[in-house]
C-alpha positions in Angstrom: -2.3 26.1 199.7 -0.5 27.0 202.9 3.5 25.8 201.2 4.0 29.1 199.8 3.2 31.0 203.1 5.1 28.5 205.1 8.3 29.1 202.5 8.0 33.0 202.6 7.8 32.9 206.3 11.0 30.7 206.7 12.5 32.8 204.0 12.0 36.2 206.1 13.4 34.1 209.5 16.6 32.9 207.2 17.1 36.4 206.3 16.5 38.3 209.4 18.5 35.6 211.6 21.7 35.2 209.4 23.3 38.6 209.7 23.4 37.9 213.6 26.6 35.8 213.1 28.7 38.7 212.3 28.5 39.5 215.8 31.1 37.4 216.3 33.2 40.2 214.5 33.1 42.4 217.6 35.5 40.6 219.0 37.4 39.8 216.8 38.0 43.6 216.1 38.6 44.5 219.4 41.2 41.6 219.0 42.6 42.7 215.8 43.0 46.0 217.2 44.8 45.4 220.8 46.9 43.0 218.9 47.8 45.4 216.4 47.2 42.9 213.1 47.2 46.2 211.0 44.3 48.5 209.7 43.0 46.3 207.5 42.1 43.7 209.2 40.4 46.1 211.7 38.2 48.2 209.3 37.1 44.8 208.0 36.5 43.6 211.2 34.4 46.3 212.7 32.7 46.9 209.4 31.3 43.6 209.8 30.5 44.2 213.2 28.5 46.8 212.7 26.1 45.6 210.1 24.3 43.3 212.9 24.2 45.6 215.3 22.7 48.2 213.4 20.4 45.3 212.1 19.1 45.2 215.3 19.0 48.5 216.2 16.5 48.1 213.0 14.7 45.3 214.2 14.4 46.9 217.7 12.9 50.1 216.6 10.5 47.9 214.3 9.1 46.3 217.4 8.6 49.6 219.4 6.9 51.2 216.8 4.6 48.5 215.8 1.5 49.4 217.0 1.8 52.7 215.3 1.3 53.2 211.7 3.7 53.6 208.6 4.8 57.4 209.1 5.7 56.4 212.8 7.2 53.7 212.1 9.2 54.1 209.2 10.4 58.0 211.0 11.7 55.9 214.2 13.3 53.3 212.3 15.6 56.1 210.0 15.8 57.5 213.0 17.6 55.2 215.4 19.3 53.6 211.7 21.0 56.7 210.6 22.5 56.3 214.3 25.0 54.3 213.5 26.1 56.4 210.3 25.5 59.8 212.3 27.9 57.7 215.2 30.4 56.9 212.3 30.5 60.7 210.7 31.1 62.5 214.3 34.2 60.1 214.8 35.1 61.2 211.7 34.4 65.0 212.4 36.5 64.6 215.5 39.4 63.7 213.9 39.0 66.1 210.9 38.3 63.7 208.3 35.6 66.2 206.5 35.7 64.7 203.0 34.8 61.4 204.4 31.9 62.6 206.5 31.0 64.5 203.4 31.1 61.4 201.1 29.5 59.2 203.5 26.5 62.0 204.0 26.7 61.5 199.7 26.3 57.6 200.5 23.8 57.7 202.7 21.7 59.7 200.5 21.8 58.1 197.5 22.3 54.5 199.2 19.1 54.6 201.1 17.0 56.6 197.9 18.8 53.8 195.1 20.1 50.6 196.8 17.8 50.1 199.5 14.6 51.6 197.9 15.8 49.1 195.1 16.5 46.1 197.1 13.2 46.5 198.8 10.9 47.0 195.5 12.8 44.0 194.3 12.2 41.6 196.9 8.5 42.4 197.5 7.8 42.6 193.4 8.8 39.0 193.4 6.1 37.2 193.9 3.8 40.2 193.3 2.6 41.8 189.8 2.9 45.4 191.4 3.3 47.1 194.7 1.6 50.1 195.8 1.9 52.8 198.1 0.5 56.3 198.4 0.9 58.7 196.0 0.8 61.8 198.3 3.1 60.9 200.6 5.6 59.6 198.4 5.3 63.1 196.4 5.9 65.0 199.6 9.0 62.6 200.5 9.9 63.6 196.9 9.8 67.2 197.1 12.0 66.9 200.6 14.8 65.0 198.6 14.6 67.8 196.1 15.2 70.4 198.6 18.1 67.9 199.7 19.5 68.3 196.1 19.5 72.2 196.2 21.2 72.4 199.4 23.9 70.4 198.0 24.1 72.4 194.3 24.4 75.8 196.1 27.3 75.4 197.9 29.2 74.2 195.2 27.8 76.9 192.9 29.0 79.4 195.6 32.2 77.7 195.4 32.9 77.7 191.6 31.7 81.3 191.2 33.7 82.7 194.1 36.5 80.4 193.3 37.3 82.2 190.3 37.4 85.6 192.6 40.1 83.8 195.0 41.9 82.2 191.5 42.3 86.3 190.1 43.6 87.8 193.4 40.1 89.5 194.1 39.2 87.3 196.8 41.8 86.3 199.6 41.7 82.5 200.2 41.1 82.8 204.2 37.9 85.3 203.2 36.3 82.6 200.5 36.3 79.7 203.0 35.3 82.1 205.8 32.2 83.1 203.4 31.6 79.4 202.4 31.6 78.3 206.0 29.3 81.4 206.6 27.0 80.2 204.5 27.2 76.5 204.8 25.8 77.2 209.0 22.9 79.9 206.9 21.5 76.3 204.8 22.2 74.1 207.5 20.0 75.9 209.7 17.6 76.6 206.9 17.3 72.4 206.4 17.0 71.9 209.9 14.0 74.1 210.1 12.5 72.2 207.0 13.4 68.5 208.6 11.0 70.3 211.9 8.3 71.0 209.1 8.5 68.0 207.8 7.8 66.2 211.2 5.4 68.5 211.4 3.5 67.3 207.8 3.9 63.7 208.2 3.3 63.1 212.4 0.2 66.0 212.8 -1.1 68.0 210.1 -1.0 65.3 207.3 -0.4 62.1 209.2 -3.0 60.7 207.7 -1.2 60.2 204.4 1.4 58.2 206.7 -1.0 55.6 208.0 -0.2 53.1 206.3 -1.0 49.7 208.2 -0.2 49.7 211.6 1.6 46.2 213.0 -1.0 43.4 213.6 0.3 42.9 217.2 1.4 46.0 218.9 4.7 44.9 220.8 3.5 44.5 224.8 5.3 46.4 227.5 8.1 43.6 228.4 8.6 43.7 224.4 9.0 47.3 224.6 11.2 46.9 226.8 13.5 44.3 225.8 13.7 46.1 222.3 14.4 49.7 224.3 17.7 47.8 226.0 18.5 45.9 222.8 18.5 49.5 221.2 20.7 51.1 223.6 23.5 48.4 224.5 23.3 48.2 219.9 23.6 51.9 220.0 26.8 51.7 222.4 28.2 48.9 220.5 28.2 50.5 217.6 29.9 53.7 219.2 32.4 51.4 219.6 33.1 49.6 216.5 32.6 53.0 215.1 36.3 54.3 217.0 37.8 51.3 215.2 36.4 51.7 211.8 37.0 55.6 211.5 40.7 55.0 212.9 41.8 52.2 210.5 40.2 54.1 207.5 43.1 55.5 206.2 45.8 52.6 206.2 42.8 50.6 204.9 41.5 52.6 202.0 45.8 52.9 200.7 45.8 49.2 200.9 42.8 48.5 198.9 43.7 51.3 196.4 40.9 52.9 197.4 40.4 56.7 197.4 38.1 58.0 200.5 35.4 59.9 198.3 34.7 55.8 197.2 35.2 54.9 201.1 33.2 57.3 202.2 30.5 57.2 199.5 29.9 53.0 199.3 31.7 51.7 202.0 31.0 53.5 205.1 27.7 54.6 203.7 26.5 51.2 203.0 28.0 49.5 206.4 25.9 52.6 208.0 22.8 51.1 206.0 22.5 47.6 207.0 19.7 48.6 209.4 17.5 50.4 206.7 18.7 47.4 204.4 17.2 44.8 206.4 14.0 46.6 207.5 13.2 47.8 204.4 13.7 44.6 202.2 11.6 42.5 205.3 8.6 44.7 205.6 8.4 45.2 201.6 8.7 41.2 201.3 5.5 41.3 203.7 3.6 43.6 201.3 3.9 47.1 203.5 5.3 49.1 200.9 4.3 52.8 202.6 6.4 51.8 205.5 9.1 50.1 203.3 9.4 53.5 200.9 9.3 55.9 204.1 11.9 53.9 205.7 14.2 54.3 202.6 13.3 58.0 201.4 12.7 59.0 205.4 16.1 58.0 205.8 17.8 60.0 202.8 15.2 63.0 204.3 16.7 62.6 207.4 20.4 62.3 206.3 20.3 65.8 204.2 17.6 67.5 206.5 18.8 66.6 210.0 22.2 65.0 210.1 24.0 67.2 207.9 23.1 70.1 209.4 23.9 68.8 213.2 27.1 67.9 211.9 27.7 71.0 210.9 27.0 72.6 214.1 28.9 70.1 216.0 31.9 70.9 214.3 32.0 73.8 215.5 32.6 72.4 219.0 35.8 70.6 217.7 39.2 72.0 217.5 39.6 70.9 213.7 37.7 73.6 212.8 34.0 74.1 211.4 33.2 72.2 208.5 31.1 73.8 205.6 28.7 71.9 202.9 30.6 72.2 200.0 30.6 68.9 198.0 32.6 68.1 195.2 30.9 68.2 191.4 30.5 64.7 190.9 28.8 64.4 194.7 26.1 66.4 194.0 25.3 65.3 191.0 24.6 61.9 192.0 22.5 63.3 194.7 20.4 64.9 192.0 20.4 61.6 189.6 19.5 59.8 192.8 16.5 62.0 193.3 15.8 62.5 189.7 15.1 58.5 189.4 13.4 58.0 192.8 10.8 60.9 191.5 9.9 59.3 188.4 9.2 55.4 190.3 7.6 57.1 193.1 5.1 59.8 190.9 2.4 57.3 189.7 1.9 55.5 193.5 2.9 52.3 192.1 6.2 50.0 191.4 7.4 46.4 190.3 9.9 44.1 190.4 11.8 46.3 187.5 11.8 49.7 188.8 13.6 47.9 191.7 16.3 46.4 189.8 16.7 49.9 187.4 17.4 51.4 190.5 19.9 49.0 191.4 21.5 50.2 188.2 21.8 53.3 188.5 23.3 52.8 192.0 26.3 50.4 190.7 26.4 53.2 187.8 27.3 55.6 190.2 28.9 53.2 192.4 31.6 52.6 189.4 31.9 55.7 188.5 33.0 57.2 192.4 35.4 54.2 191.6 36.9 55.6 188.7 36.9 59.0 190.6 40.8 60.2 190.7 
């Protein structure tokens, strides 16, 4: 009676252990980039790199927030996981790279909402008939990804409408993308305000709905810790591959063929992921689906409700210029087939095996189609 327990636990150890030898990566890009072996080699190299590290950054945040339940839980570990994608997009911002930061905000959404939602409703419907998690809170996560969606569609409504005003000579040029970055700051500091709400909902007035189950052994002080330094030399780390990756993007993505919408939206966004990847697919595999779905929706939440918008006012402290939320057609309207699909597994409080794996679908869908993208 006690093999299959003893298998699943050595499973979850395999799994959580082997993306630790990708560290060795680190230096290897730091070598690849002193010794100038091209930028290929380097974004490869400090890609790599930073899937551990924000693996542990994962596992870290996990063991702080242990002894707290789901909502807690799953809010730190977007939290310090979108760090290394939030890490990634203000290199990029720096440099003035604002289609990639904008594809890899388009990633990061749909990534956490299809790939990792569907990675971790795969691996815990394996061995289970159905998972389920509650209904409430997963309507409420819902309802924030829609908001996400709208953000996204009015900017580039605004855009095609007064577009057509700058195309007939009745709008300058210089006054549309003053207007757009005008109001691109107006819905960046609307989403803000509703990411503060949100916090509000889920960690006071309603965090009850965010229970969940709390970790069976809270993580003691010198775990604490431990995991706190673990976080911050991660954090640091990543910084650093971060430099490397952003800088070798260019030569990289013309000698894959690649275009950077498809860089930005698969390839940073999912090297960004790792962290939410690995959490999400453990604690699902151990039956916590609450704190498996508000890792993966919390994290898309978090990407359109906090990130974009401080990305937006940070850019205004570079020299590049202020960068405004318009996203291209096709960007948003994988945002909204994202959320679209992640409403209809998430409205009846319940998921298997399959829902996991039509997600997965739709996110290779996509994912071959930003391919295809000219």
């Amino acid at each position: 009676m006690s093999a299959a327990p003893a298998r699943t636990g050595s499973t979850l150890l395999v799994f959580r252990h082997l993306p630790k030898l990708l560290l060795l990566f680190i230096p290897l890009a730091v070598l690849a980039e002193a010794s100038h072996w091209g930028g290929m080699a380097v974004f490869a190299f400090a890609g790599l790199a930073i899937v551990p590290l924000a693996g542990l950054m994962g596992e870290s945040t996990e063991r702080i927030a242990s002894r707290f339940g789901a909502g807690v839980g799953g809010l730190l570990n977007a939290t310090f996981g979108n760090a290394a994608e939030f890490i990634i997009a203000i290199v990029a911002l720096r440099q003035g790279l604002f289609e990639v930061v904008k594809a890899s905000l388009t990633g990061s959404i749909i990534g956490n909402a299809l790939l990792v939602l569907g990675l971790a409703i795969v691996a815990g419907g394996a061995r289970r008939e159905r998972l389920s998690f509650d209904r409430a809170a997963a309507a409420a996560g819902s309802t924030l990804l829609a908001l996400a969606a709208v953000a996204l569609v009015v900017p580039a409504l605004f855009h095609l409408f007064a577009g057509r005003e700058a195309t007939s000579g009745a709008l300058a040029p210089a006054r549309l993308a003053a207007l757009e970055r005008g109001l691109s700051l107006e819905i960046a500091v609307v989403l803000f305000a509703a990411y503060l709400l949100s916090l509000l909902f889920s960690l006071r007035t309603h965090r009850h709905l965010y229970a969940g189950a709390a970790g069976a052994h809270g993580a003691g002080a010198g775990g604490v810790g431990r995991a706190a330094l673990t976080l911050l030399i991660a954090t640091a780390l990543v910084a650093w591959m971060s430099e490397l990756l952003v800088g070798a993007v260019g030569e990289a993505s013309h000698a894959l063929g690649l275009t950077p919408v498809f860089v930005g939206v698969i390839v940073v966004a999912v090297i960004g992921n790792a962290a939410e990847h690995s959490t999400a697919v453990l604690v699902a595999m151990k039956n916590q689906m609450d704190l498996a779905l508000n890792i993966a929706t919390g994290s898309s939440i978090q990407i359109a409700l906090f990130v974009a918008p401080a990305l937006v006012f940070l850019s205004y402290a570079f020299a590049r210029g202020p960068m405004d939320l318009v996203f291209t057609p096709f960007e948003v309207l994988a945002v909204a087939i994202a959320v679209g699909v992640v409403n209809l597994v998430a409205q009846d409080g319940e998921a298997n095996w399959l829902e996991g794996a039509l997600l997965l679908a739709v996110y290779l869908i996509l994912g071959i189609a930003f391919y295809f993208l000219p």
